[in-house]
C-alpha positions as CSV (number, residue, x, y, z in Angstrom):
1,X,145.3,104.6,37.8
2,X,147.7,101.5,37.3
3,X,147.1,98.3,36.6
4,X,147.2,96.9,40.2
5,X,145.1,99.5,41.5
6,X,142.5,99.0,39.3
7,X,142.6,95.4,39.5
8,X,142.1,96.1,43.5
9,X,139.1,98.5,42.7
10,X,137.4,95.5,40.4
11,X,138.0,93.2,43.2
12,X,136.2,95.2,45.7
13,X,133.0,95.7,43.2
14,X,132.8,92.3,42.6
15,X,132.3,91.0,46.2
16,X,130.2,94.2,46.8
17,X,127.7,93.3,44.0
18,X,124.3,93.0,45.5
19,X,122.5,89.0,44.9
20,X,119.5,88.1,44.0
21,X,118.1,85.1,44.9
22,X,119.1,82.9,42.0
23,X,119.3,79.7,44.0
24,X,116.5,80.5,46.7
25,X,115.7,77.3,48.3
26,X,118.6,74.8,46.3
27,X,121.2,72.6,47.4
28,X,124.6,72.9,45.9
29,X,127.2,70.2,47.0
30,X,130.4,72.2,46.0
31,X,133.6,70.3,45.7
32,X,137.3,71.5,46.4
33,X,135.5,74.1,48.7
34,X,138.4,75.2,51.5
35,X,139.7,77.9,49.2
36,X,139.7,80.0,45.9
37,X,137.2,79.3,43.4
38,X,135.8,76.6,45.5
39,X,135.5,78.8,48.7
40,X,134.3,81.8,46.9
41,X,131.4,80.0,44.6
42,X,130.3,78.3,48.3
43,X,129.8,82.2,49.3
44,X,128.2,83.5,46.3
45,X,125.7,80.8,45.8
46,X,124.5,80.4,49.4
47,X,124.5,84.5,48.8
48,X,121.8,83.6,46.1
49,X,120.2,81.4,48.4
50,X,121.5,78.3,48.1
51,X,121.9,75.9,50.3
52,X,125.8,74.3,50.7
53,X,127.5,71.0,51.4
54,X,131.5,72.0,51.2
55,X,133.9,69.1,50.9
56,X,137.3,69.1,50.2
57,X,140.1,66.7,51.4
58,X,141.8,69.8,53.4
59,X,140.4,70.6,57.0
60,X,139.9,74.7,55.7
61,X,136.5,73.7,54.2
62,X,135.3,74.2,58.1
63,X,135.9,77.7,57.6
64,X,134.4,78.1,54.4
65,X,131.4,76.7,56.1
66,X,132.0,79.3,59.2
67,X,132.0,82.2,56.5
68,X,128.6,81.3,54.9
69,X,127.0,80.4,58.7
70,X,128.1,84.0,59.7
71,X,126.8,85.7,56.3
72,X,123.6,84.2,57.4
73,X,123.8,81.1,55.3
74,X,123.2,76.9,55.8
75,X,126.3,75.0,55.3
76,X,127.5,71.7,56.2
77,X,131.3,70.4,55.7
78,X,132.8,67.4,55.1
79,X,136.1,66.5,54.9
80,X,137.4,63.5,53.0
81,X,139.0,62.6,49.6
82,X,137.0,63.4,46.5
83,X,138.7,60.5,44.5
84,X,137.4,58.2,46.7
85,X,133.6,56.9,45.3
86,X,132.1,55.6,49.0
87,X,132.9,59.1,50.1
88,X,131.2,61.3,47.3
89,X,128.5,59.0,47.4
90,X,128.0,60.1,51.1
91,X,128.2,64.0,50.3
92,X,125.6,63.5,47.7
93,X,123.7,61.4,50.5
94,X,124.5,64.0,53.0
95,X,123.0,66.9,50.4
96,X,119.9,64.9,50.1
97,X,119.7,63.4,54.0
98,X,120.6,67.2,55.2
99,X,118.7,69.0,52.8
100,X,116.0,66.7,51.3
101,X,117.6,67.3,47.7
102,X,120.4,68.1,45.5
103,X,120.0,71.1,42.6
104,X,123.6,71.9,41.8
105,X,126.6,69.8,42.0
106,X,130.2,71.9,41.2
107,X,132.5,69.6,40.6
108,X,135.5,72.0,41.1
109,X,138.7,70.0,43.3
110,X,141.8,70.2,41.5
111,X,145.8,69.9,41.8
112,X,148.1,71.4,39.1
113,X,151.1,68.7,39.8
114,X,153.8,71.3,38.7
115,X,155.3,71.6,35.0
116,X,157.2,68.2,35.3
117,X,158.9,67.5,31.5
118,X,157.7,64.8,30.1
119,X,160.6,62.9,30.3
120,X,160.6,63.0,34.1
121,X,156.9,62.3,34.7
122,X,156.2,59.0,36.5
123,X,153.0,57.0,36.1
124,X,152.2,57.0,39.6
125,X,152.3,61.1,39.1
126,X,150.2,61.2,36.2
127,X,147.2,58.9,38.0
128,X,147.8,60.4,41.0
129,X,146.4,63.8,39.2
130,X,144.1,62.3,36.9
131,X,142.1,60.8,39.9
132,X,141.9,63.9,41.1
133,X,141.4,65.8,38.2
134,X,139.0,63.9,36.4
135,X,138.2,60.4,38.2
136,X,137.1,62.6,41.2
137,X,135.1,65.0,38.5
138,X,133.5,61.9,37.3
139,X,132.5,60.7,40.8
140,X,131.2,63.9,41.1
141,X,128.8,63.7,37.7
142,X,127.7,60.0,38.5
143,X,126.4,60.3,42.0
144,X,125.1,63.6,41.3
145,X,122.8,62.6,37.9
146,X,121.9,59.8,39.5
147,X,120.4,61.5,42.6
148,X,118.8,64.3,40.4
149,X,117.5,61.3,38.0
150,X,116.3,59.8,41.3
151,X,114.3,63.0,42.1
152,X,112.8,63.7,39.0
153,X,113.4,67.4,38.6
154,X,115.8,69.4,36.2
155,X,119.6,70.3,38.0
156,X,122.8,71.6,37.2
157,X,126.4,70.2,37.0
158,X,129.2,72.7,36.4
159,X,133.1,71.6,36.3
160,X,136.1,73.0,36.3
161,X,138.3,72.4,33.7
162,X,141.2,75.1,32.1
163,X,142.4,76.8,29.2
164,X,145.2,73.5,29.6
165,X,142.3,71.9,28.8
166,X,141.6,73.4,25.5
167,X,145.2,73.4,24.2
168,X,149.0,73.4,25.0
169,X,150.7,76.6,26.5
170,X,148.8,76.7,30.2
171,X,150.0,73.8,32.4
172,X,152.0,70.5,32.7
173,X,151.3,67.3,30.6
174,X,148.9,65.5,33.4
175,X,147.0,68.7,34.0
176,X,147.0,69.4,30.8
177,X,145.1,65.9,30.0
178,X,143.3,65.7,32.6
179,X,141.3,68.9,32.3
180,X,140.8,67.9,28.6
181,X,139.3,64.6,29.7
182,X,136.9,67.1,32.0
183,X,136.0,68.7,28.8
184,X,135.3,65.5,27.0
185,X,133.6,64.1,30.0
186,X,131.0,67.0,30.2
187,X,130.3,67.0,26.5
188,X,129.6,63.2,26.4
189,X,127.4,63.0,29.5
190,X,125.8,66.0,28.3
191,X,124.3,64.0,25.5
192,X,123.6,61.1,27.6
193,X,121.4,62.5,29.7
194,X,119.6,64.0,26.9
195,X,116.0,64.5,28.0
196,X,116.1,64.3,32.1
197,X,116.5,68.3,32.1
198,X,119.9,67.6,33.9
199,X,122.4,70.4,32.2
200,X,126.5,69.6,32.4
201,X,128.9,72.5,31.4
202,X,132.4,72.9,32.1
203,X,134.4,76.4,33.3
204,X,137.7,77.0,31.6
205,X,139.5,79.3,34.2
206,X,142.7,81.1,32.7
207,X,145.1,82.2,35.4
208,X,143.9,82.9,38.5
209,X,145.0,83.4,42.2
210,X,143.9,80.4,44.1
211,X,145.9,78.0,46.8
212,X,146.7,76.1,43.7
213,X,148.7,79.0,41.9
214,X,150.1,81.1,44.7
215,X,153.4,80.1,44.4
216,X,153.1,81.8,41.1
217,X,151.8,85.1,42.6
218,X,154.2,85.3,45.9
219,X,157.2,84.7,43.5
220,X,156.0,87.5,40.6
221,X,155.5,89.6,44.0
222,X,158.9,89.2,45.4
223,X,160.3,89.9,42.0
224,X,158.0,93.1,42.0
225,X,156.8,91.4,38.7
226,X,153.4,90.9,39.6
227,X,152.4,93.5,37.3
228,X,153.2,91.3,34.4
229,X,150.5,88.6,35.9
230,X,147.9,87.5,33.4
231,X,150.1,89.7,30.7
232,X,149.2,87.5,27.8
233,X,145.5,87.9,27.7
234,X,143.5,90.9,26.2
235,X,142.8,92.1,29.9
236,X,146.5,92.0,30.7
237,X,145.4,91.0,34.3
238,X,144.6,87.4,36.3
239,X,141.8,86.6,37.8
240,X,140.2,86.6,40.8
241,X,137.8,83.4,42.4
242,X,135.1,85.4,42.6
243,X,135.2,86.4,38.8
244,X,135.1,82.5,37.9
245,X,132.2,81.4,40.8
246,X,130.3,83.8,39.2
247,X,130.1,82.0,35.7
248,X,129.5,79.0,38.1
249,X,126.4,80.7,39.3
250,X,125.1,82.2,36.1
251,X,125.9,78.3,35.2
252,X,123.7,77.0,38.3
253,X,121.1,79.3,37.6
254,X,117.9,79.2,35.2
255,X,119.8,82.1,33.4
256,X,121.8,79.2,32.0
257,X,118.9,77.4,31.4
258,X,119.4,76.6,27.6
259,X,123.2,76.1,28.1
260,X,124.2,72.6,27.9
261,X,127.5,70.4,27.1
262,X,129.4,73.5,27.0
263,X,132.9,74.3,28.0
264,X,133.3,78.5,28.9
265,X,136.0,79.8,29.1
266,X,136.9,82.3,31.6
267,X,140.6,83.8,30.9
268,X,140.8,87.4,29.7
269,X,140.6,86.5,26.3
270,X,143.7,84.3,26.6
271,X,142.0,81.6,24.4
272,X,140.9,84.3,21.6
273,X,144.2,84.5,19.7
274,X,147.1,81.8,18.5
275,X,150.5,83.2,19.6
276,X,151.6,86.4,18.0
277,X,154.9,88.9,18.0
278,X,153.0,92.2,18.5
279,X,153.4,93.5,14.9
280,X,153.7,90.6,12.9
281,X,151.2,88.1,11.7
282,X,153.7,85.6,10.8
C-alpha cells in the first residue's frame, strides 16, 4: 500500500472511531469554527456530547453548525470578528445565555499571512496577524476565565499555537511570533490562575490540510508532488483536522485533567529532531 492510500485508510478510521461521552452535558465555545481544525473539533466534541457555540468571521460556520444539528447535536453560530473584544464577549455571553454555562473554550482562529521576507513585511501586516493570532487568543482566554471564575467550577481552555511557534523553519516571521506569544500566553495564565481548577494548554499543529494551507496542498497535487507532503517528519505524512481536534478533546476532557500550561505538539515528530543530512550527524 503507498503512502497516499494509507493516509486515506487512517483518515477513514479516524472519523469512524466510535465517542464516548467525554463532554456529556458541557458547553464548548469553539473559535475559527467554519473549517479544518476548527470545523472538525466542533464535530468531535458535540460527538462526545458537548454542547457548541461556533464563531468564526467567515459565514461557513453556519454549516459547521448544520453538520453537528444533523449528527444529532446543539449548535449555535455566530458570525463576527474574533479580534474584536465586545464581540467575543457576546459568544461567551451567548454560551452562557444559550446554554446556562461555559466548560471548554478552544481558542483556535488563525491566518498564516504568507512567507513575506522580513525586509518586505509592513507594520500594518504584522498587527494585522498578531490580532488575530494572539490578541483574538487572548480575548478568547480573558472572557472565558472570567466566566468560568464567575461560575465557580473547574474548565478547560485549549489554543492553537504551531510548531512556528516553537522555533524557526515552519512559517513566516508574524506567524511565526505570534503563535510563540500563544505559547507564552498559555504558560503565563496558566500560573495565574493557579488554584480556580481552570486548565490552559496550547496545541502545536505541524502541517496540516486546512483552508489556511490548501494552497500548499492543491499546488503539491498539480505538481503530482503531494506525496512529498509532511516529508520531513518521522511519519512522512500531514495531517489531517480530525487528528489535531482530537488532542483538543483529550485536552477538553477530564483525561487531561492533570495537564496544565502545556504546549503539545502535534506534527509527526517534526519537532523531535534538529535538521539532519540522512547519514551525517554533522
Amino acid at each position: 500500500m503507498d503512502r497516499v492510500s494509507a493516509f486515506a485508510g487512517m483518515t477513514k478510521r479516524i472519523k469512524e472511531t466510535n465517542m464516548t461521552g467525554r463532554l456529556e452535558g458541557r458547553t464548548a465555545l469553539i473559535t475559527g469554527a467554519a473549517s479544518g481544525i476548527g470545523r472538525a473539533a466542533s464535530l468531535i466534541f458535540a460527538a462526545e456530547g458537548a454542547r457548541i457555540v461556533a464563531v468564526d468571521r467567515a459565514g461557513e460556520v453556519e454549516a459547521t453548525v448544520d453538520l453537528v444539528r444533523k449528527a444529532g447535536g446543539e449548535a449555535v453560530a455566530m458570525v463576527g470578528d474574533g479580534g474584536d473584544k465586545a464581540f467575543v464577549d457576546s459568544a461567551v455571553e451567548t454560551a452562557l445565555d444559550r446554554f446556562g454555562g461555559l466548560d471548554v473554550t478552544f481558542a483556535n482562529a488563525g491566518v498564516s499571512g504568507g512567507l513575506v521576507p522580513l525586509f518586505e513585511l509592513t507594520p500594518e501586516l504584522w498587527t494585522d496577524i498578531l490580532r488575530i493570532n494572539l490578541v483574538g487568543v487572548f480575548l478568547a482566554v480573558q472572557a472565558s476565565a472570567r466566566a468560568m471564575l464567575d461560575r465557580g467550577t473547574p474548565g478547560s481552555i485549549i489554543c492553537t499555537a504551531s510548531v512556528a511557534g516553537l522555533r524557526s523553519g515552519a512559517g513566516g516571521v508574524p506567524y511565526s511570533a505570534s503563535k510563540a506569544g500563544v505559547i507564552s500566553l498559555v504558560q503565563t495564565v496558566a500560573n495565574q490562575l493557579g488554584g480556580s481548577g481552570i486548565r490552559i494548554n496550547a496545541v502545536c499543529p505541524g502541517l496540516t490540510e486546512t483552508g489556511m494551507t490548501q494552497p500548499v496542498f492543491d499546488m503539491a497535487r498539480a505538481r503530482g508532488t503531494d506525496h512529498k507532503l509532511g516529508q520531513l517528519n518521522p511519519l512522512r505524512r500531514a495531517a489531517v483536522p480530525e487528528e489535531i481536534a482530537r488532542v483538543a478533546l483529550f485536552l477538553a476532557s477530564d483525561d487531561a485533567s492533570y495537564v496544565n500550561g502545556q504546549a503539545i505538539a502535534v506534527d509527526g515528530g517534526l519537532s523531535s529532531s534538529h535538521p539532519v543530512v540522512p547519514g551525517k550527524m554533522a
